[in-house]
PyMOL Python script that loads the backbone (N, CA, C, O; Angstrom):
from pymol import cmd

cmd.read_pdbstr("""\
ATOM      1  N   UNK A   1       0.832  -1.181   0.000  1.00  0.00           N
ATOM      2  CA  UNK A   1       0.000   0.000   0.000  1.00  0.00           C
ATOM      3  C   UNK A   1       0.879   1.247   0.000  1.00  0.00           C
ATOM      4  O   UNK A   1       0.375   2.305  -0.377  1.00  0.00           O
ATOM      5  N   UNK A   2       2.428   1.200   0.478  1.00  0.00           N
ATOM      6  CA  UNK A   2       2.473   2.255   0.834  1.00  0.00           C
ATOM      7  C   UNK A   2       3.357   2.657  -0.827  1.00  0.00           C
ATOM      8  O   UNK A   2       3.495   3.814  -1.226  1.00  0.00           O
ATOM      9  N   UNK A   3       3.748   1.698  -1.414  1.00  0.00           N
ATOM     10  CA  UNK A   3       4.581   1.574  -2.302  1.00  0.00           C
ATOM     11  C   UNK A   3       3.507   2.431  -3.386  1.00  0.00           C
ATOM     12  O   UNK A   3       3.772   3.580  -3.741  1.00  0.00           O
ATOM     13  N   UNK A   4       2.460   1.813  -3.780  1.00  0.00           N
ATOM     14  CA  UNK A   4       0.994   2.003  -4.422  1.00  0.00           C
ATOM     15  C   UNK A   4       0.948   3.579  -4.417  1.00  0.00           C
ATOM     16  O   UNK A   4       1.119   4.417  -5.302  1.00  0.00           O
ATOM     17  N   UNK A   5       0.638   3.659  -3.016  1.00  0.00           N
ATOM     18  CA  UNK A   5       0.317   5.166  -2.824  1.00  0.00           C
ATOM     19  C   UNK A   5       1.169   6.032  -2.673  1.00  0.00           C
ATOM     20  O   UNK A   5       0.985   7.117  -3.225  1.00  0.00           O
ATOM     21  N   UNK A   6       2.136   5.852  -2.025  1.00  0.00           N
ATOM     22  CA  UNK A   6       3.096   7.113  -1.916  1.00  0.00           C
ATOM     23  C   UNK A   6       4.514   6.724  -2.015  1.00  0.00           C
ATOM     24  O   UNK A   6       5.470   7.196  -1.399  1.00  0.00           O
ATOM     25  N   UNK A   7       4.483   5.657  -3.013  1.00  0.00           N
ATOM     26  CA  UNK A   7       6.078   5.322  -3.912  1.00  0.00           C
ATOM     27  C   UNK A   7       7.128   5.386  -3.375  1.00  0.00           C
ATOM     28  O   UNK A   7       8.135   5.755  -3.979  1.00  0.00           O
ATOM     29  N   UNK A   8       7.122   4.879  -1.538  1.00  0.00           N
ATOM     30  CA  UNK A   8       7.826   4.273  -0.873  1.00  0.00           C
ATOM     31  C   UNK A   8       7.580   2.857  -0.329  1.00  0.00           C
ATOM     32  O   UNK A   8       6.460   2.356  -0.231  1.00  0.00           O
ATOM     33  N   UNK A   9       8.735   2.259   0.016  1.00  0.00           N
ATOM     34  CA  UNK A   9       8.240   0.663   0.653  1.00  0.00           C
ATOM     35  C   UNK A   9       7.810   1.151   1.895  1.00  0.00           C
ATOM     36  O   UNK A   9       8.237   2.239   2.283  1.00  0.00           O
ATOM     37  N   UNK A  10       7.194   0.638   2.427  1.00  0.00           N
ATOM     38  CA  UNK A  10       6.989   0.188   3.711  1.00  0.00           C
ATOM     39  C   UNK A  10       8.275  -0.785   4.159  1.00  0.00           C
ATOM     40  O   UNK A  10       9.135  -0.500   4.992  1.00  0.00           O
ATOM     41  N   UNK A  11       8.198  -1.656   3.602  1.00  0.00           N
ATOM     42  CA  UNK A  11       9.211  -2.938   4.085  1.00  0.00           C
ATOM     43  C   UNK A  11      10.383  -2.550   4.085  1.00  0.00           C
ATOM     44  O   UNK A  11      11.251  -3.303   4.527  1.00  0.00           O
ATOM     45  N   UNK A  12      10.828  -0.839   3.419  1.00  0.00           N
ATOM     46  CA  UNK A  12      12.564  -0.508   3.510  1.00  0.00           C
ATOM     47  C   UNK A  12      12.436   0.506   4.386  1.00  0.00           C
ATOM     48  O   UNK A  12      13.230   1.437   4.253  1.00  0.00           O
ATOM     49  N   UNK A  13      11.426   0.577   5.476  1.00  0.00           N
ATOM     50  CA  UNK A  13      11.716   1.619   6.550  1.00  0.00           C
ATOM     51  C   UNK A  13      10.897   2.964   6.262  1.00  0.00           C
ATOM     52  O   UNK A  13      10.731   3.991   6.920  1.00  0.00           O
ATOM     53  N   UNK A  14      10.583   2.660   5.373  1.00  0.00           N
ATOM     54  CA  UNK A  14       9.946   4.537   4.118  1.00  0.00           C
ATOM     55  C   UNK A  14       8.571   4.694   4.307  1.00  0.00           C
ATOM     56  O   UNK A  14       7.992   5.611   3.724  1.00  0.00           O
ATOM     57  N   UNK A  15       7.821   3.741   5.219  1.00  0.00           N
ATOM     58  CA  UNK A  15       6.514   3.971   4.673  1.00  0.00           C
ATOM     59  C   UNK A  15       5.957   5.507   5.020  1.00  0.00           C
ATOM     60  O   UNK A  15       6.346   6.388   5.786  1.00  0.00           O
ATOM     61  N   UNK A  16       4.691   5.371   3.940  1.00  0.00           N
ATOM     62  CA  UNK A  16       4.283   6.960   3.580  1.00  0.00           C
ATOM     63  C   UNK A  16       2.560   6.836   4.307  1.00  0.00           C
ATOM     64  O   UNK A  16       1.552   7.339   3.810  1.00  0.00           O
ATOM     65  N   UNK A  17       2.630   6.025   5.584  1.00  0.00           N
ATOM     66  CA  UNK A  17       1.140   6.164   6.119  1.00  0.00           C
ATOM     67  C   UNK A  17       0.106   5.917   5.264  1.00  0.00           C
ATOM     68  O   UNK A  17      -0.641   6.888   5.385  1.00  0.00           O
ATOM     69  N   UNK A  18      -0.198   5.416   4.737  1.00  0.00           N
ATOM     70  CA  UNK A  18      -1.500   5.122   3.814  1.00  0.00           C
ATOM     71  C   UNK A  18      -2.656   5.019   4.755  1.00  0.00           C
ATOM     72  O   UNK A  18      -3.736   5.548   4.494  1.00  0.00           O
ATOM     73  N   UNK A  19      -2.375   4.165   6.130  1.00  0.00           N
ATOM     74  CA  UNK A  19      -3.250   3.678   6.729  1.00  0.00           C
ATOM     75  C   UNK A  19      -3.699   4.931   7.336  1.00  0.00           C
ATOM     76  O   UNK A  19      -4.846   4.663   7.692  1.00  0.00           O
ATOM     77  N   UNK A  20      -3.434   6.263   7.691  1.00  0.00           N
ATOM     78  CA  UNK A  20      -3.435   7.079   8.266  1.00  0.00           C
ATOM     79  C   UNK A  20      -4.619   7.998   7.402  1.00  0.00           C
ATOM     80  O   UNK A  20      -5.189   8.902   8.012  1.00  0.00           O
ATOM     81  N   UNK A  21      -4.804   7.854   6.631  1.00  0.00           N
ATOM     82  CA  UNK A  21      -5.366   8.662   5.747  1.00  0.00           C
ATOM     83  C   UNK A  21      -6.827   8.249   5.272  1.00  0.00           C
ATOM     84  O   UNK A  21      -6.950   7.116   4.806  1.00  0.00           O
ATOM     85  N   UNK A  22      -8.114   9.196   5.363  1.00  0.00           N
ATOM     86  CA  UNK A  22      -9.129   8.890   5.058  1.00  0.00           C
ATOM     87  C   UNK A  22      -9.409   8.327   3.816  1.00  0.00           C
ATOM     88  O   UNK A  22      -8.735   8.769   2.886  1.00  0.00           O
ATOM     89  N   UNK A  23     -10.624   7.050   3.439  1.00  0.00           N
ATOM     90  CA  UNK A  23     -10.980   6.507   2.662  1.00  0.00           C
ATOM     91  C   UNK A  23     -12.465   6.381   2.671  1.00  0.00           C
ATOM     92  O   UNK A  23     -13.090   6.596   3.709  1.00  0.00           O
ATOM     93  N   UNK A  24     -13.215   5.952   1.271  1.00  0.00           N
ATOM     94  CA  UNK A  24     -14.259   5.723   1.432  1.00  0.00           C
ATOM     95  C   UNK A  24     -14.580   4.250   0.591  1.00  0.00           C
ATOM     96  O   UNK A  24     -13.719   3.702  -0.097  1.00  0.00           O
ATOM     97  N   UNK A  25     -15.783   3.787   0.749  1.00  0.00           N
ATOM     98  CA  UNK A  25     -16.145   2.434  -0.128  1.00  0.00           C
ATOM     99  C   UNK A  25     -17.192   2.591  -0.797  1.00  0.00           C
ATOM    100  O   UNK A  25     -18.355   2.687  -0.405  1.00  0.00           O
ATOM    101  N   UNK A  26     -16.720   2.620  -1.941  1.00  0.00           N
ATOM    102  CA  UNK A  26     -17.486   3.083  -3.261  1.00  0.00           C
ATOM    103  C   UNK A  26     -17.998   1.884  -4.092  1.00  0.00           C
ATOM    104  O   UNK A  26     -17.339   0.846  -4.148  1.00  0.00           O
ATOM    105  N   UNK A  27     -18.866   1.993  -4.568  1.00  0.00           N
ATOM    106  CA  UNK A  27     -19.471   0.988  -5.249  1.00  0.00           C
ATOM    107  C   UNK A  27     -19.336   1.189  -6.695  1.00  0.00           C
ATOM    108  O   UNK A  27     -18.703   2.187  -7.040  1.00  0.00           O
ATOM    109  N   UNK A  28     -19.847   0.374  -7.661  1.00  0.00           N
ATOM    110  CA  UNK A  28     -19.511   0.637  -9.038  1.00  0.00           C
ATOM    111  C   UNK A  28     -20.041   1.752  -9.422  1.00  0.00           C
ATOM    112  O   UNK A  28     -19.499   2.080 -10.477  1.00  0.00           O
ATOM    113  N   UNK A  29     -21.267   2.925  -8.924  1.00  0.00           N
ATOM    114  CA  UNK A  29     -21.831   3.502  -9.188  1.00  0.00           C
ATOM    115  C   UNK A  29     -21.066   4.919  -8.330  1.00  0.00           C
ATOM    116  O   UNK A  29     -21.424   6.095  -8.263  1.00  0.00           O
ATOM    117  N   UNK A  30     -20.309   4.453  -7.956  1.00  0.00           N
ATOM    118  CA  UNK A  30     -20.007   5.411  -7.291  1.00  0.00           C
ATOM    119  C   UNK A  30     -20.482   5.993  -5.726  1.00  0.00           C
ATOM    120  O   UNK A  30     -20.235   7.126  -5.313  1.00  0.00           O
ATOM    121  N   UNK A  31     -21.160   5.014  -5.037  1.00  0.00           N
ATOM    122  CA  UNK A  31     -21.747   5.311  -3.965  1.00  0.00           C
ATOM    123  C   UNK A  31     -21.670   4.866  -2.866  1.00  0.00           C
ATOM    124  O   UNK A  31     -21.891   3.675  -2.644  1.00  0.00           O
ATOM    125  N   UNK A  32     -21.293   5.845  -1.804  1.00  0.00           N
ATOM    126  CA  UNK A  32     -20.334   5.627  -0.691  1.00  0.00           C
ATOM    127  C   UNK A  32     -21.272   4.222   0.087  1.00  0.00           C
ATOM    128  O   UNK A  32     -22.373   4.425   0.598  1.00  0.00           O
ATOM    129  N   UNK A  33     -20.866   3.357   0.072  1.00  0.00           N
ATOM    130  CA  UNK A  33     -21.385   1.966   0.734  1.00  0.00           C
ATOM    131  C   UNK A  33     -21.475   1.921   1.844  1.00  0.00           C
ATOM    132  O   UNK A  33     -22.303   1.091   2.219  1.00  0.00           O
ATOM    133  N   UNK A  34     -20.586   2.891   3.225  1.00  0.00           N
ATOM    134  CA  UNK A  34     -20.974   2.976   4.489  1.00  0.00           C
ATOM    135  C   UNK A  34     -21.347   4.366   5.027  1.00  0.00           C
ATOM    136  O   UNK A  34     -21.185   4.774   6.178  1.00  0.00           O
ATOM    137  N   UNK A  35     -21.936   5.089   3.862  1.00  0.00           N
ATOM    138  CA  UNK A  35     -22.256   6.616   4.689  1.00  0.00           C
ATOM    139  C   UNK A  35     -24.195   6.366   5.296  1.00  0.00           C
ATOM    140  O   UNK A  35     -25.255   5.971   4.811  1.00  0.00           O
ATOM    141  N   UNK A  36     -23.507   7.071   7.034  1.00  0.00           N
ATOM    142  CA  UNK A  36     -24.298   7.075   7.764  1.00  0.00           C
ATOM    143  C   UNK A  36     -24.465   5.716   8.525  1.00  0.00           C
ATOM    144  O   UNK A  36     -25.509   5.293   9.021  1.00  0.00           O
ATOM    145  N   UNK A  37     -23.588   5.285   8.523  1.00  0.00           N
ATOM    146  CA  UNK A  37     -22.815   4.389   9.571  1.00  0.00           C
ATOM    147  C   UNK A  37     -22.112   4.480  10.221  1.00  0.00           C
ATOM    148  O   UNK A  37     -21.130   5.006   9.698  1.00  0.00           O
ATOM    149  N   UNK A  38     -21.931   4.187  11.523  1.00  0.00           N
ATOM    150  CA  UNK A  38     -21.143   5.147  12.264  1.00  0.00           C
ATOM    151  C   UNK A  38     -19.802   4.180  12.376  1.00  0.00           C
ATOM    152  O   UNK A  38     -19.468   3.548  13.378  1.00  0.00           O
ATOM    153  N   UNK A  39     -19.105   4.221  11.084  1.00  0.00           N
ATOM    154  CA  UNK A  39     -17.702   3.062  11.215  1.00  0.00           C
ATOM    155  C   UNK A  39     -16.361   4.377  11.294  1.00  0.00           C
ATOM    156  O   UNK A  39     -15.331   3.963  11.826  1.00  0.00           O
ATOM    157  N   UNK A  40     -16.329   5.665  10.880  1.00  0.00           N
ATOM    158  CA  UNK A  40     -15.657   6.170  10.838  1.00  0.00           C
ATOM    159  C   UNK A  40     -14.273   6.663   9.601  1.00  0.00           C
ATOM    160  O   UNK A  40     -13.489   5.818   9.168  1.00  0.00           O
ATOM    161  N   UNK A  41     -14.240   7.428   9.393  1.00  0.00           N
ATOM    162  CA  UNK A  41     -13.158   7.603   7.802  1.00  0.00           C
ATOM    163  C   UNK A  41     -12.135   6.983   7.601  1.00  0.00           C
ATOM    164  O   UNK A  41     -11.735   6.682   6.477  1.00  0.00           O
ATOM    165  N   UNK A  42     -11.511   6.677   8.772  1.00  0.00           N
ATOM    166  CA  UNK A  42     -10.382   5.910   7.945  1.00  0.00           C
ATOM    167  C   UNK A  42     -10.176   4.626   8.909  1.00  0.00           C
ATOM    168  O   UNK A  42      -9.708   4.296   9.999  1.00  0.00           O
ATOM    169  N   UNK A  43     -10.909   4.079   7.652  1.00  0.00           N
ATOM    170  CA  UNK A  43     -10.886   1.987   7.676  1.00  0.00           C
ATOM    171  C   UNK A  43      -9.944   1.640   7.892  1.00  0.00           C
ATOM    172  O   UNK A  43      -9.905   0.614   8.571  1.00  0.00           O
ATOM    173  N   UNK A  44      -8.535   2.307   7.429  1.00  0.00           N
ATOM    174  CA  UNK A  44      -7.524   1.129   7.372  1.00  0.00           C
ATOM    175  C   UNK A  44      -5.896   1.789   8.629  1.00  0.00           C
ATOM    176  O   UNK A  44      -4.670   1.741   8.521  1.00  0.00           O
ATOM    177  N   UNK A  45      -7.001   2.401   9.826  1.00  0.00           N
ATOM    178  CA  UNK A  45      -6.087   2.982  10.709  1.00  0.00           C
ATOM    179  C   UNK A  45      -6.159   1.501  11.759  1.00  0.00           C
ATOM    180  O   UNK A  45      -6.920   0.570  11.493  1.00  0.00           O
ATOM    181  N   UNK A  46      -5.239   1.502  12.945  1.00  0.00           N
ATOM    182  CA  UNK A  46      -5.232   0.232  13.485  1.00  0.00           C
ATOM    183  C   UNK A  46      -6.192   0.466  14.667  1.00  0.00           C
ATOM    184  O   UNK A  46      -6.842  -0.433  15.200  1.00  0.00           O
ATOM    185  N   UNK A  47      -6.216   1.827  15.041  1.00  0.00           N
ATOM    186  CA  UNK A  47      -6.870   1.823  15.834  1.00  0.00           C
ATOM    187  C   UNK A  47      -8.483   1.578  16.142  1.00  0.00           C
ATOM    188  O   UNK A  47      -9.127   1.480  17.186  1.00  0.00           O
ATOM    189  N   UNK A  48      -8.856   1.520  14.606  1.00  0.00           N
ATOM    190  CA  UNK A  48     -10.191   1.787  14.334  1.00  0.00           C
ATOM    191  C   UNK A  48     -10.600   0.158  13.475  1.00  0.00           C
ATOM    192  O   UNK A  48     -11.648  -0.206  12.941  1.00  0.00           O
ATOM    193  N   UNK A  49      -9.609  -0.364  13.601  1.00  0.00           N
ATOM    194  CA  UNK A  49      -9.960  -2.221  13.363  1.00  0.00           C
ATOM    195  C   UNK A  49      -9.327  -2.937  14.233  1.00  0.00           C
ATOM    196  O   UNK A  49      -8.207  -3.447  14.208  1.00  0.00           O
ATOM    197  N   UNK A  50     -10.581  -2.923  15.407  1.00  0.00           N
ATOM    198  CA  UNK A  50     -10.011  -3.426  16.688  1.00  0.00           C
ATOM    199  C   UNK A  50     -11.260  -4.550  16.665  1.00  0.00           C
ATOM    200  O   UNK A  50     -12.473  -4.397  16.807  1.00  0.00           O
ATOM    201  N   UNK A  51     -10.364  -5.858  16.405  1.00  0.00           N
ATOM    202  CA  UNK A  51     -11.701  -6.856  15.742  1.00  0.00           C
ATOM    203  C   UNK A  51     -11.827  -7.640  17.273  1.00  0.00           C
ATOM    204  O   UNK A  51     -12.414  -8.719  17.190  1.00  0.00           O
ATOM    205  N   UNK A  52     -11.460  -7.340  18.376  1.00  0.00           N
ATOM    206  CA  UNK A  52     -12.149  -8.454  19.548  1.00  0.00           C
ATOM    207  C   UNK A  52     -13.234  -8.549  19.717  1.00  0.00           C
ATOM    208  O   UNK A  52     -13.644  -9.551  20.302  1.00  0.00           O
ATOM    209  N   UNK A  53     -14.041  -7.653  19.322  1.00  0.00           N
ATOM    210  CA  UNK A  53     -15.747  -7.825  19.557  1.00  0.00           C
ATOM    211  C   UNK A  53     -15.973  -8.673  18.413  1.00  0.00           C
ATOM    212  O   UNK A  53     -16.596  -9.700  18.680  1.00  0.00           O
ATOM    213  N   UNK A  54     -15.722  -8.558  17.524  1.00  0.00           N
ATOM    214  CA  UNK A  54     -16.136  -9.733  15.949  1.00  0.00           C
ATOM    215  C   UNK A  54     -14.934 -10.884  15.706  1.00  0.00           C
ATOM    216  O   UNK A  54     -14.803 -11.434  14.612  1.00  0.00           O
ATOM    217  N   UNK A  55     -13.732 -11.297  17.319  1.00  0.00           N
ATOM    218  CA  UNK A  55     -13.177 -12.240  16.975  1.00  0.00           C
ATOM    219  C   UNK A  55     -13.835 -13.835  16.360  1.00  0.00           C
ATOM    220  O   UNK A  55     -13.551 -14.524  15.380  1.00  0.00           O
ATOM    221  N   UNK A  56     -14.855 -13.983  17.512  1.00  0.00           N
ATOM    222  CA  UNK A  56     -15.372 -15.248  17.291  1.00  0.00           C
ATOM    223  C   UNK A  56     -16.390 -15.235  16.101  1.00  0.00           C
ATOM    224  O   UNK A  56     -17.077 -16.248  15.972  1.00  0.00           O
ATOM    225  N   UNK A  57     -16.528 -14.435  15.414  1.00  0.00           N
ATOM    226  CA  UNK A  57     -16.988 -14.425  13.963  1.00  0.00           C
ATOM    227  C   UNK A  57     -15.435 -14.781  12.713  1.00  0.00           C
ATOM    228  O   UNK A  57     -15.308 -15.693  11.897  1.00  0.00           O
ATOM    229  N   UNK A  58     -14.699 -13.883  12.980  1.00  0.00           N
ATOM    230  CA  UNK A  58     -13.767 -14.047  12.214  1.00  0.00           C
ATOM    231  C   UNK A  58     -13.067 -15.218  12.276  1.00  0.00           C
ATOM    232  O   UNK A  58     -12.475 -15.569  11.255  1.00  0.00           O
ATOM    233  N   UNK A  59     -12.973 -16.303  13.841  1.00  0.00           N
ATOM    234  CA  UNK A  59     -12.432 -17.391  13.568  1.00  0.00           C
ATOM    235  C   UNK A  59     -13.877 -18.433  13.050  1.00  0.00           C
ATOM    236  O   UNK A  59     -13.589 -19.461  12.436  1.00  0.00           O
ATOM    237  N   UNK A  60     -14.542 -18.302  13.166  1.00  0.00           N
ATOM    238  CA  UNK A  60     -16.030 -18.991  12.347  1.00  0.00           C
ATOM    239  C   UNK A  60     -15.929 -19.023  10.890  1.00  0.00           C
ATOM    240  O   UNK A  60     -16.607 -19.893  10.344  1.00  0.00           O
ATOM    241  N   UNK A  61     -15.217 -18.250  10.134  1.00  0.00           N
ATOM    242  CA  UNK A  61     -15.144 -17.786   9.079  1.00  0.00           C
ATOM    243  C   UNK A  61     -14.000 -18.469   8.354  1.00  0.00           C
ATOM    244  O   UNK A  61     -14.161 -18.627   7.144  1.00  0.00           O
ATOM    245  N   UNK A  62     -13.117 -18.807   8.781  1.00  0.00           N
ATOM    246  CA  UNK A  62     -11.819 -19.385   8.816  1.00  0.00           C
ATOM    247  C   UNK A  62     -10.900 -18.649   8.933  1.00  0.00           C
ATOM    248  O   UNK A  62      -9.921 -19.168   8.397  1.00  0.00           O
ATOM    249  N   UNK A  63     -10.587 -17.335   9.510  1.00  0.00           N
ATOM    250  CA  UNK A  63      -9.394 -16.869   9.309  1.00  0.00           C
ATOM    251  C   UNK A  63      -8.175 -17.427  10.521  1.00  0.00           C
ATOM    252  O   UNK A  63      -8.477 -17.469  11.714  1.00  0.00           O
ATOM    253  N   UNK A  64      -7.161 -17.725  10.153  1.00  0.00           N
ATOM    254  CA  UNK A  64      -6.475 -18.558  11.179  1.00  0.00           C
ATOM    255  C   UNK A  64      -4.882 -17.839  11.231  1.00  0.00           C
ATOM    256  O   UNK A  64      -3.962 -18.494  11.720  1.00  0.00           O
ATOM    257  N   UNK A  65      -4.665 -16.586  10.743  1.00  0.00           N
ATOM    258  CA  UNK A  65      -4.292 -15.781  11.080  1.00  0.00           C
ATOM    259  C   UNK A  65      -4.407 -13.798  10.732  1.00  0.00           C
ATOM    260  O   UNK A  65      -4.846 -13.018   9.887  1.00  0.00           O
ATOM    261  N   UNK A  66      -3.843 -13.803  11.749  1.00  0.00           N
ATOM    262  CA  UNK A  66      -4.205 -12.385  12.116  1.00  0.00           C
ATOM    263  C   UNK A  66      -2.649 -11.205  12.450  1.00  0.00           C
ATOM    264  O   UNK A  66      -1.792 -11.656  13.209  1.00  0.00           O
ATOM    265  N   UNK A  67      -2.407  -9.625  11.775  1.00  0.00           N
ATOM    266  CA  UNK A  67      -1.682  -9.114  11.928  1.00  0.00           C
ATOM    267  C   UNK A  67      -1.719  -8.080  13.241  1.00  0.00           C
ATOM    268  O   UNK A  67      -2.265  -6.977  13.196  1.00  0.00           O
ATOM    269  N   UNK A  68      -1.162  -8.530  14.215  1.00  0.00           N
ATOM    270  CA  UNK A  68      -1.114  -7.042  15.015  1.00  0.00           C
ATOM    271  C   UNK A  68      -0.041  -6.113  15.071  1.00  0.00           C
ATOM    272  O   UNK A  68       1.121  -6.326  15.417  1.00  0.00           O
ATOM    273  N   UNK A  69      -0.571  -5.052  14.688  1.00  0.00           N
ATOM    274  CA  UNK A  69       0.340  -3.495  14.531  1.00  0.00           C
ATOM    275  C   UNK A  69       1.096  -3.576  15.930  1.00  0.00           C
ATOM    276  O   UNK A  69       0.518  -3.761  17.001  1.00  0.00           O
ATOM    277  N   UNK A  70       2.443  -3.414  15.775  1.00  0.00           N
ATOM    278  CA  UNK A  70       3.528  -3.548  16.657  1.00  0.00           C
ATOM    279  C   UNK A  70       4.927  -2.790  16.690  1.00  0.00           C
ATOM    280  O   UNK A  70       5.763  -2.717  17.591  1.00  0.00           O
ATOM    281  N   UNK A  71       4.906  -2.292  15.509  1.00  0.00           N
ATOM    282  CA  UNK A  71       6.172  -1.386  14.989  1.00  0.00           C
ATOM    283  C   UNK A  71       5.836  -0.323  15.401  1.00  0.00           C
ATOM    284  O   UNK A  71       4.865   0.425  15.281  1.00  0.00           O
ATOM    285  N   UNK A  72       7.524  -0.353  16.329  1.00  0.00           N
ATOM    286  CA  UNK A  72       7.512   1.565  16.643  1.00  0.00           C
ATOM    287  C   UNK A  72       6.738   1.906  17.876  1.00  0.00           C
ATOM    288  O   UNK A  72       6.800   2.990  18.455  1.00  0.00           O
ATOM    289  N   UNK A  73       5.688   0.441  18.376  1.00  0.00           N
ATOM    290  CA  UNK A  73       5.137   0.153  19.836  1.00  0.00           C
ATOM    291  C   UNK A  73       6.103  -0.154  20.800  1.00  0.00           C
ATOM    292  O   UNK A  73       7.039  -0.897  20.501  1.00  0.00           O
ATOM    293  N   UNK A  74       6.007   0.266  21.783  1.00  0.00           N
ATOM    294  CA  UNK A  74       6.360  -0.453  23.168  1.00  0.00           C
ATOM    295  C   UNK A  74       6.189  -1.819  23.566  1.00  0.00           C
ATOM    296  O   UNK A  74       5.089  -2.338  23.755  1.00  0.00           O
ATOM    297  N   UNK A  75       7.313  -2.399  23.692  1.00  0.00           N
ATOM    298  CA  UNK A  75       6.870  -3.788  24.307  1.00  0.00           C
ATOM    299  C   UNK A  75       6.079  -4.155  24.684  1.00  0.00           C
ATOM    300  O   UNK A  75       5.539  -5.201  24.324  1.00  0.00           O
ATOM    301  N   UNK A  76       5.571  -3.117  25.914  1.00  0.00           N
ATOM    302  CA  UNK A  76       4.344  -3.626  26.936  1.00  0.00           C
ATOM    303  C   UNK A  76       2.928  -3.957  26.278  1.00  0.00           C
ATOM    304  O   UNK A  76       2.110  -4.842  26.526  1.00  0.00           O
ATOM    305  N   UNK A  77       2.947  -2.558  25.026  1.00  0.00           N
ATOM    306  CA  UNK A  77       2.052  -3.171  23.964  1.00  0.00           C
ATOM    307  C   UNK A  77       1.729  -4.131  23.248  1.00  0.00           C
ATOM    308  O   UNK A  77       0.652  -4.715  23.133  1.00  0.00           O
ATOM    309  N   UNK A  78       2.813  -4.298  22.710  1.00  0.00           N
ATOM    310  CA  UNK A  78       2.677  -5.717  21.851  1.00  0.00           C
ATOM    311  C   UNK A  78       1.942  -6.875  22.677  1.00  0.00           C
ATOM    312  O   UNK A  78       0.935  -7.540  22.436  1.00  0.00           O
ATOM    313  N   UNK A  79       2.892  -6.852  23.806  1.00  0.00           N
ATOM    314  CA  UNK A  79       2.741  -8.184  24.681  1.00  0.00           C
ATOM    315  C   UNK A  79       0.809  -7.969  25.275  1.00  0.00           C
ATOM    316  O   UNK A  79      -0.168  -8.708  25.396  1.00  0.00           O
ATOM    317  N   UNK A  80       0.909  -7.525  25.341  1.00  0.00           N
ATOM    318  CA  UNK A  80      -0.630  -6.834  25.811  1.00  0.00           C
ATOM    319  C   UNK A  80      -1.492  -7.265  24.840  1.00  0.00           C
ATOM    320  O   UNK A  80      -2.266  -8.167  25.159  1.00  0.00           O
ATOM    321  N   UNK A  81      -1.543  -6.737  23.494  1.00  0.00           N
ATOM    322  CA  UNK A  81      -2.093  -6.937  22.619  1.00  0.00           C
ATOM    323  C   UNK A  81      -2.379  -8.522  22.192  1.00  0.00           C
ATOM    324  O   UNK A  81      -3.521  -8.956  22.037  1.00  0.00           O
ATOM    325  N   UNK A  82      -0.916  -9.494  21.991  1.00  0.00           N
ATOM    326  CA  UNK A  82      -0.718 -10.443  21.466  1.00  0.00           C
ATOM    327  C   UNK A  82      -1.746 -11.513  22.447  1.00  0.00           C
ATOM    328  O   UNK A  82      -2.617 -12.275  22.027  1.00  0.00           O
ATOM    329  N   UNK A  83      -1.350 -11.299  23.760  1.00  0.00           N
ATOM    330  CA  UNK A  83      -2.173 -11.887  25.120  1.00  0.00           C
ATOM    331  C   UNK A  83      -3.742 -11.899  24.781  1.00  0.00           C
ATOM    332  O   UNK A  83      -4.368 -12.949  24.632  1.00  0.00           O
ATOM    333  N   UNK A  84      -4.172 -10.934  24.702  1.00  0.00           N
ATOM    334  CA  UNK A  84      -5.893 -10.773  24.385  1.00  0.00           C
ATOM    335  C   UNK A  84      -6.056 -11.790  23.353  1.00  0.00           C
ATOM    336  O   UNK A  84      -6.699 -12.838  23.412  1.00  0.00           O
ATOM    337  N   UNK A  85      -5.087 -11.108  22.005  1.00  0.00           N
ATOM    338  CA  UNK A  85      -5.961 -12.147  20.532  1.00  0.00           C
ATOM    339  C   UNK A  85      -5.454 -13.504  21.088  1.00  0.00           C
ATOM    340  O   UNK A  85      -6.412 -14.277  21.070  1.00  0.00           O
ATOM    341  N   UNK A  86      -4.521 -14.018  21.497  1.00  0.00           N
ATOM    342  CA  UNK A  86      -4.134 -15.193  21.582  1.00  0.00           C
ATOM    343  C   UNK A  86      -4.993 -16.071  22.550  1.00  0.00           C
ATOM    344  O   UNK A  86      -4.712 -17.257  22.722  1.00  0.00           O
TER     345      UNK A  86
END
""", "prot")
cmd.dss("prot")
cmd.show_as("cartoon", "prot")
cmd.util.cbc("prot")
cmd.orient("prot")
């Protein structure tokens, strides 16, 4: 994404925040698919896809793994974090 959007890697240290930045979900017609839902502008921040309330859907579903944002966190975070999903 970050390469895509702002023609740095992510993976060489460069990333250019993509996730940081508002988005919308548009349909073929052009029409915003979650306005007036209260999900918030930007989908793809970490803070705002905090899936523990819809874990036991998502492992129902098959997903059998999962990324948690950890770079540039504090230990205590990670470990915190990893503890809950795990």
């Amino acid at each position: 994404m970050c390469s895509l959007i702002g023609g740095r890697s992510g993976n060489r240290g460069r990333c250019a925040q993509p996730c940081r930045f508002p988005y919308k979900l548009l349909n073929n017609e052009g029409m915003n698919m979650l306005k007036g839902r209260n999900v918030g502008q930007y989908s793809l921040s970490p803070k705002d896809m905090n899936t523990l309330s819809i874990l036991p859907q998502l492992i129902e579903t098959g997903v059998v793994s999962y990324k948690i944002e950890g770079r540039m966190k504090r230990a205590e975070y990670v470990a915190v974090a990893v503890d809950i999903y795990r």
